[in-house]
BALO-76994 format. One record per residue (C-alpha): x, y, z; residue in one letter; residue number from 1. Coordinates in steps of 0.02 Angstrom, whole numbers. Last residue first. Layout:
# residues N
     c1     c2     c3 r   k
      X      Y      Z A NUM
...
//
This chain:
# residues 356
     c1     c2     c3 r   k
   1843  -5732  -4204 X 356
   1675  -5638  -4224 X 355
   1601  -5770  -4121 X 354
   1720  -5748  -3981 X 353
   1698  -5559  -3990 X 352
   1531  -5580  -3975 X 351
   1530  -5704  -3844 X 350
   1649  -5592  -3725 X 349
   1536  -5442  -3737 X 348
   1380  -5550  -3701 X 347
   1478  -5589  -3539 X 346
   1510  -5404  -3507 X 345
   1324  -5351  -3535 X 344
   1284  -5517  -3419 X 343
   1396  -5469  -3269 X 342
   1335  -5267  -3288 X 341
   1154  -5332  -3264 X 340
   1212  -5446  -3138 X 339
   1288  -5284  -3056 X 338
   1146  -5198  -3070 X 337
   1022  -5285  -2993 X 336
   1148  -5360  -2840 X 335
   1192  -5173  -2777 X 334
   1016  -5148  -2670 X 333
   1054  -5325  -2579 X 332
   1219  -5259  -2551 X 331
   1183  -5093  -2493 X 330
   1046  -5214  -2369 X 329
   1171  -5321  -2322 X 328
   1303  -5182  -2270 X 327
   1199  -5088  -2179 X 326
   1177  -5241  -2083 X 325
   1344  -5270  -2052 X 324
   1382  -5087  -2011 X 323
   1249  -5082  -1905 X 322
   1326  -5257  -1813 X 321
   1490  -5172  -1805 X 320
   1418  -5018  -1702 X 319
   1316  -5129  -1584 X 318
   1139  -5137  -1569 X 317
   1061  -5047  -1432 X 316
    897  -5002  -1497 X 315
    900  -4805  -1455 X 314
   1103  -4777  -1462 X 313
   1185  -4906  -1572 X 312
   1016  -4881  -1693 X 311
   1047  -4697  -1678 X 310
   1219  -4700  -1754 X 309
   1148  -4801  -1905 X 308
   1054  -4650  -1945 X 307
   1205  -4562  -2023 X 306
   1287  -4699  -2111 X 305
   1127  -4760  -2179 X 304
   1037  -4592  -2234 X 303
   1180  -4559  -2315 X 302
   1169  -4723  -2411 X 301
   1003  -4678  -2463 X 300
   1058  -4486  -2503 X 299
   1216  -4576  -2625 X 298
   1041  -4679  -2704 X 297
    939  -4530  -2743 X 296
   1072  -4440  -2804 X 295
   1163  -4602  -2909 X 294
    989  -4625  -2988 X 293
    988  -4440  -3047 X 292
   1161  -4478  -3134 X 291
   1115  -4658  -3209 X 290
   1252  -4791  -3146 X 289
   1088  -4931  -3067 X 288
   1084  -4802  -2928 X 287
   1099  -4935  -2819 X 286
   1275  -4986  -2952 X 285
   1329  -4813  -2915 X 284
   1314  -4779  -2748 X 283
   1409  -4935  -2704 X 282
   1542  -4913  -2814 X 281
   1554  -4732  -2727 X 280
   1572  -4836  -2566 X 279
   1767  -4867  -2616 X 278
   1784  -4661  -2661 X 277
   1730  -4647  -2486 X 276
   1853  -4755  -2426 X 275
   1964  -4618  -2340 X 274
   1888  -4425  -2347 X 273
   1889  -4405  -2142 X 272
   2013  -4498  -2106 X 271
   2155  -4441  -2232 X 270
   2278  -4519  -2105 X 269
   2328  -4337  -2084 X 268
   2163  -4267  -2065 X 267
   2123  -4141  -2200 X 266
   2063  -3950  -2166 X 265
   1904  -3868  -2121 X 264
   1857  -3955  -1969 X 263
   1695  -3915  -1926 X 262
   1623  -3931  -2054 X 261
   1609  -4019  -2201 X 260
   1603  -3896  -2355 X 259
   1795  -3824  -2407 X 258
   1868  -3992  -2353 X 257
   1752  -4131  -2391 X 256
   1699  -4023  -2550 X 255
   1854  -4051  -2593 X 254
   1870  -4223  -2602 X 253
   1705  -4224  -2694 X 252
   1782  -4118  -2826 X 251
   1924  -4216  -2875 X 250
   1819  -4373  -2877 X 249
   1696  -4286  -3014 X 248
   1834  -4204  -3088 X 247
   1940  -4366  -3115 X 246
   1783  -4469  -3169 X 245
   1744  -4312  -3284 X 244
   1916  -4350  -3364 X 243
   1901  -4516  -3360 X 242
   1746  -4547  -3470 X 241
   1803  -4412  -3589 X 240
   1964  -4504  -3609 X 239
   1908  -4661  -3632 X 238
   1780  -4604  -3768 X 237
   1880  -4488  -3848 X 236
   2025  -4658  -3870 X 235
   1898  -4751  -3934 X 234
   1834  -4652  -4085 X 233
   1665  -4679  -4120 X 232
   1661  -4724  -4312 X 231
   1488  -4785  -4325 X 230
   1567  -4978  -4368 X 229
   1678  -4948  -4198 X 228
   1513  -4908  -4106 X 227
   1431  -5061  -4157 X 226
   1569  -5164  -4112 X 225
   1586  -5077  -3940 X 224
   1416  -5115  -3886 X 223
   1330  -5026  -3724 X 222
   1480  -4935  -3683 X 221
   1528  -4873  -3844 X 220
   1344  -4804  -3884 X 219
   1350  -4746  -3705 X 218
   1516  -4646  -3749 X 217
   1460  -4611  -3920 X 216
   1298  -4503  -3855 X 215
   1403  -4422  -3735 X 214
   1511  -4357  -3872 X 213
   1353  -4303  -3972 X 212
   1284  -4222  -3849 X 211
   1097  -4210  -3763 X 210
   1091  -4374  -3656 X 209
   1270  -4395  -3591 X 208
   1308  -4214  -3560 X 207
   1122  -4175  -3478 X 206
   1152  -4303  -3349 X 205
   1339  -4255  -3322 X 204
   1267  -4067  -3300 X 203
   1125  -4131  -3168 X 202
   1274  -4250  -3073 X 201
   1378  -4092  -3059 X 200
   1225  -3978  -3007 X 199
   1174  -4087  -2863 X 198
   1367  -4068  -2789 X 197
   1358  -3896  -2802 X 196
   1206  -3901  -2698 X 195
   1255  -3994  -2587 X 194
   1406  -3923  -2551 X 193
   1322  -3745  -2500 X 192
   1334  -3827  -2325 X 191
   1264  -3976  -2234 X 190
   1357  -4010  -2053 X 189
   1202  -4001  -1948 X 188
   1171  -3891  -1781 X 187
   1136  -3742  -1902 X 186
   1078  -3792  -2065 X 185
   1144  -3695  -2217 X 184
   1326  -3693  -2171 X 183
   1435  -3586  -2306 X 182
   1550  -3645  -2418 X 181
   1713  -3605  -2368 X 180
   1874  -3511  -2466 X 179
   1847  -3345  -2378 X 178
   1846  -3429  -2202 X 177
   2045  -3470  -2260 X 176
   2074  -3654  -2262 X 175
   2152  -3750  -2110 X 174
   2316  -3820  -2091 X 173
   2342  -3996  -2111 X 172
   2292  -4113  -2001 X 171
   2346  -4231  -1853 X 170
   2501  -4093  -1830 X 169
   2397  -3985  -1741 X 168
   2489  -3835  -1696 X 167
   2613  -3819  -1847 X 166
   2463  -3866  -1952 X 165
   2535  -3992  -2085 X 164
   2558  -3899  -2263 X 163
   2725  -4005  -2300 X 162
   2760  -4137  -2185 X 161
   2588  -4236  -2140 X 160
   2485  -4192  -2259 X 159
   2605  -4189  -2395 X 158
   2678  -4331  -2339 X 157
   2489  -4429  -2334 X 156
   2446  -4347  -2531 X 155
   2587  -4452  -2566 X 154
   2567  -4593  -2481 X 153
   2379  -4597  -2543 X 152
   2410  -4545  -2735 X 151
   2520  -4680  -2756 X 150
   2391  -4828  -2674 X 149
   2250  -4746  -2779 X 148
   2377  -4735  -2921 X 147
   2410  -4928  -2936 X 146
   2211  -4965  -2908 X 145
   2173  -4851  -3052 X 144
   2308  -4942  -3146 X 143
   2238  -5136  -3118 X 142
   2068  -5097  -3139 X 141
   2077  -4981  -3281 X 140
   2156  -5133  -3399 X 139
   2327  -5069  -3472 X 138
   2308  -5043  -3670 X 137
   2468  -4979  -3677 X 136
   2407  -4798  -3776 X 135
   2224  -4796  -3737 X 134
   2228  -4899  -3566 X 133
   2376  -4804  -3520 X 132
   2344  -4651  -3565 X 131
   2188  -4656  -3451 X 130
   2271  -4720  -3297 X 129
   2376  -4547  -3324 X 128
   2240  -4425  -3358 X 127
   2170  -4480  -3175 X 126
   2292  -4395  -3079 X 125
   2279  -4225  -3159 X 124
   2063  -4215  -3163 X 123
   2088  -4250  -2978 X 122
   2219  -4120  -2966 X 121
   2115  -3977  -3079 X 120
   1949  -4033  -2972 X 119
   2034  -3973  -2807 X 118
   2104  -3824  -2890 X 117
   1923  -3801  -2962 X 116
   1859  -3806  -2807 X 115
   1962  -3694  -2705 X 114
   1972  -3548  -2849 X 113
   1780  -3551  -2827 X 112
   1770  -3526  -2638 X 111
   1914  -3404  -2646 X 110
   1805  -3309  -2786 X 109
   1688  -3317  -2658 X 108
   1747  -3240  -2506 X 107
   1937  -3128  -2599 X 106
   2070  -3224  -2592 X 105
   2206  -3264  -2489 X 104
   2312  -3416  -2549 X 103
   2397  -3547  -2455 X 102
   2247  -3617  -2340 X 101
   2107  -3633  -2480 X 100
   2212  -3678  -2634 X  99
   2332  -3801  -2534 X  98
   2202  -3874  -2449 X  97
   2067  -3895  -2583 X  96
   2207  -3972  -2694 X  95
   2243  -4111  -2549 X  94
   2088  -4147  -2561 X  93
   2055  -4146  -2735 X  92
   2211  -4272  -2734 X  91
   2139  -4371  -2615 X  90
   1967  -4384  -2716 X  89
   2085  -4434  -2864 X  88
   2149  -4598  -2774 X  87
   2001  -4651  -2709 X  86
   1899  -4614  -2878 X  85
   2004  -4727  -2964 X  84
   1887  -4896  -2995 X  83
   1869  -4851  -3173 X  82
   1765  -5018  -3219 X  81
   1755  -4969  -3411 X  80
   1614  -4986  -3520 X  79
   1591  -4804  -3556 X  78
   1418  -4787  -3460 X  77
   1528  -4915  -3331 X  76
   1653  -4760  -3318 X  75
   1516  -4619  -3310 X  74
   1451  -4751  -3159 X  73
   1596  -4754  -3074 X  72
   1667  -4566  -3070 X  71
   1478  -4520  -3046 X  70
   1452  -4639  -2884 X  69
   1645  -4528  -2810 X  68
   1520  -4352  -2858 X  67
   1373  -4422  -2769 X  66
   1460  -4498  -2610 X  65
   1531  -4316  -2575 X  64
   1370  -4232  -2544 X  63
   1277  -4410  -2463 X  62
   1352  -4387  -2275 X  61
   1295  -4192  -2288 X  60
   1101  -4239  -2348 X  59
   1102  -4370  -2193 X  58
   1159  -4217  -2087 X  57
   1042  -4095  -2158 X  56
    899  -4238  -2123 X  55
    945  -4246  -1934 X  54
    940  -4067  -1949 X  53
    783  -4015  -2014 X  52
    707  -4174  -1895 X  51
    677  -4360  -1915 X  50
    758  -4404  -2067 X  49
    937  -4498  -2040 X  48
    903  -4546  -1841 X  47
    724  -4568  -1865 X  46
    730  -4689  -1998 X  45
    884  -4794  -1940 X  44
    763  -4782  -1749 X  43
    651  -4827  -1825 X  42
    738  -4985  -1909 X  41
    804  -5032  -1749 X  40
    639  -5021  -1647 X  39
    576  -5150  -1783 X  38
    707  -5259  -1764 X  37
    704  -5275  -1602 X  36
    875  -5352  -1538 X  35
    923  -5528  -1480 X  34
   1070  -5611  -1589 X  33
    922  -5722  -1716 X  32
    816  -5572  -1711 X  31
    932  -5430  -1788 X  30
    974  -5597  -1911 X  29
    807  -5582  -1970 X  28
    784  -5419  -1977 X  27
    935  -5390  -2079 X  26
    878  -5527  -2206 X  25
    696  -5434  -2208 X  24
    787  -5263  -2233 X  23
    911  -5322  -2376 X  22
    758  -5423  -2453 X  21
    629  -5274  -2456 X  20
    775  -5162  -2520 X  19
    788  -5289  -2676 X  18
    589  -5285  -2708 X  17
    602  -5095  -2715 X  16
    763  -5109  -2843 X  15
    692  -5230  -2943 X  14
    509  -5125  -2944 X  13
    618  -4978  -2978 X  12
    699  -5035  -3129 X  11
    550  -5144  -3205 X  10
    474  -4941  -3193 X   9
    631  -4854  -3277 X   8
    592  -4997  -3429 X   7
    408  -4979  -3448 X   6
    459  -4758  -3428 X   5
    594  -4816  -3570 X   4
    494  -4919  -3665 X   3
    370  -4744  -3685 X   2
    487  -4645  -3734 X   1
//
């Protein structure tokens, strides 16, 4: 117990000292092209926490940037790089749509019936990049990346052709008022989602510290020799890993359809759920791939995207320049983990090299 608290502490100091660097570099090129820094950063502050509902809104941008950070980080726990969580958040989307605007159910059990159709198609799509890394042995990377692309011309026609709003054809058609979560924060875009979306990364938490299958998925993860000599069972372990990837991403596209207001149904370019599996990665490695890290962190990045609009508007700096720095200081956040996850895999390599 005790090397873990040493061990959680070495964590945050890293990650503290890393966010010092990301907003020092940022300042310094904020000063090199003309702006204040300092009125920049407040206004990033101010913009994501500064009232109820300047917070709700930071709290809204991080609901479905948890669940896409858990499809990465229960993947790395398994020592996989699932990078799929695009592809299956369409698919929840898409689910969300076709539960919540087809069907007529009774408020609440609508709401439920929503989500778990959007979880059953993410959980769909990603059983198939998982049969073929236990059965082919096809490397995650390059399948996940084959299905993103499939799921998002698909999940496009069907947005665009099959349940398209007749008078809106930019989206689909709208779910029912009895399948939405409801808005907590008036003036703000934060519903119920939160909350569900909390839960999910709670339950993943207590799955891969109090059972046994968890328990052999970071056992595998952390040294697959080891874990083949305790007779873990690899195929379980992939499969696990990707199934709660699949609901994870499922869910968080759904949430962006039953929860995010006020649009209620799914752009047809995918707009407003596009690239947020992508940022997930993000989320994750900040997080350092631990389920309460990947809360705290997906609410950090929320905080970015959402108070970033301010720093155009009080301090003047333009949009592409808050995106760069945003970018730097994710990236700065990132660079812990993912030597960490560079010198697991390269100790990986030298074992198995040895052995042979």
């Amino acid at each position: 117990m005790k090397e873990r608290v040493i061990a959680g502490l070495r964590d945050a100091g890293f990650s503290a000292l890393a966010l010092i660097v990301g907003l020092g570099v940022g300042a310094g090129l904020m000063l090199i092209y003309g702006y204040d820094p300092v009125r920049a950063y407040m206004a990033l502050f101010t913009g994501s926490f500064g009232t109820v509902e300047q917070f709700a809104e930071t709290l809204a941008f991080a609901v479905p940037l948890m669940l896409t950070g858990i499809t990465f980080a229960i993947g790395v726990k398994a020592g996989l790089f699932n990078i799929g969580a695009e592809g299956q958040m369409y698919m929840g989307a898409i689910g969300a749509v076709i539960f919540g605007g087809l069907l007529k159910l009774p408020p609440g059990v609508h709401t439920v019936v929503a989500m778990f159709g959007a979880m059953l198609f993410g959980l769909l799509w990603s059983i198939g990049p998982a049969l073929l890394k236990v059965y082919r042995g096809v490397h995650e990377v390059i399948s996940t990346i084959m299905f993103n692309w499939m799921a998002y011309w698909f999940v496009m026609y069907l947005a665009k052709y099959v349940v398209v709003d007749p008078n809106k054809p930019e989206r689909t058609i709208t779910v029912y008022e009895s399948a939405r979560l409801p808005v907590l924060v008036r003036g703000a875009s934060l519903t119920a989602a939160i909350y569900v979306s909390i839960l999910f990364c709670i339950v993943v938490f207590l799955f891969l510290t109090l059972t046994r299958l968890g328990f052999e998925l970071r056992l595998y993860g952390a040294n697959p020799s080891a874990a083949h000599y305790a007779g873990v069972k690899v195929w379980r372990v992939v499969l696990a890993s990707f199934i709660i990837g699949g609901l994870a991403a499922g869910l968080a596209g759904g949430l962006q359809i039953i929860g995010r207001p006020p649009t209620w149904a799914l752009y047809a370019t995918l707009g407003n759920v596009a690239g947020l599996g992508f940022e997930g990665i993000g989320v994750a490695l900040i997080g350092r791939n631990n389920p309460i890290g990947v809360i705290l962190a997906s609410i950090f990045y929320g905080a970015l995207q959402n108070g970033g609009r301010l720093m155009q508007y009080e301090a003047g700096v333009y949009a592409e320049f808050v995106r760069a720095i945003s970018g730097l200081i994710i990236i700065a956040l990132a660079v812990p983990e993912a030597v960490t996850l560079i010198r697991i895999h390269l100790m990986r390599k030298l074992r198995r090299w040895r052995v042979t």
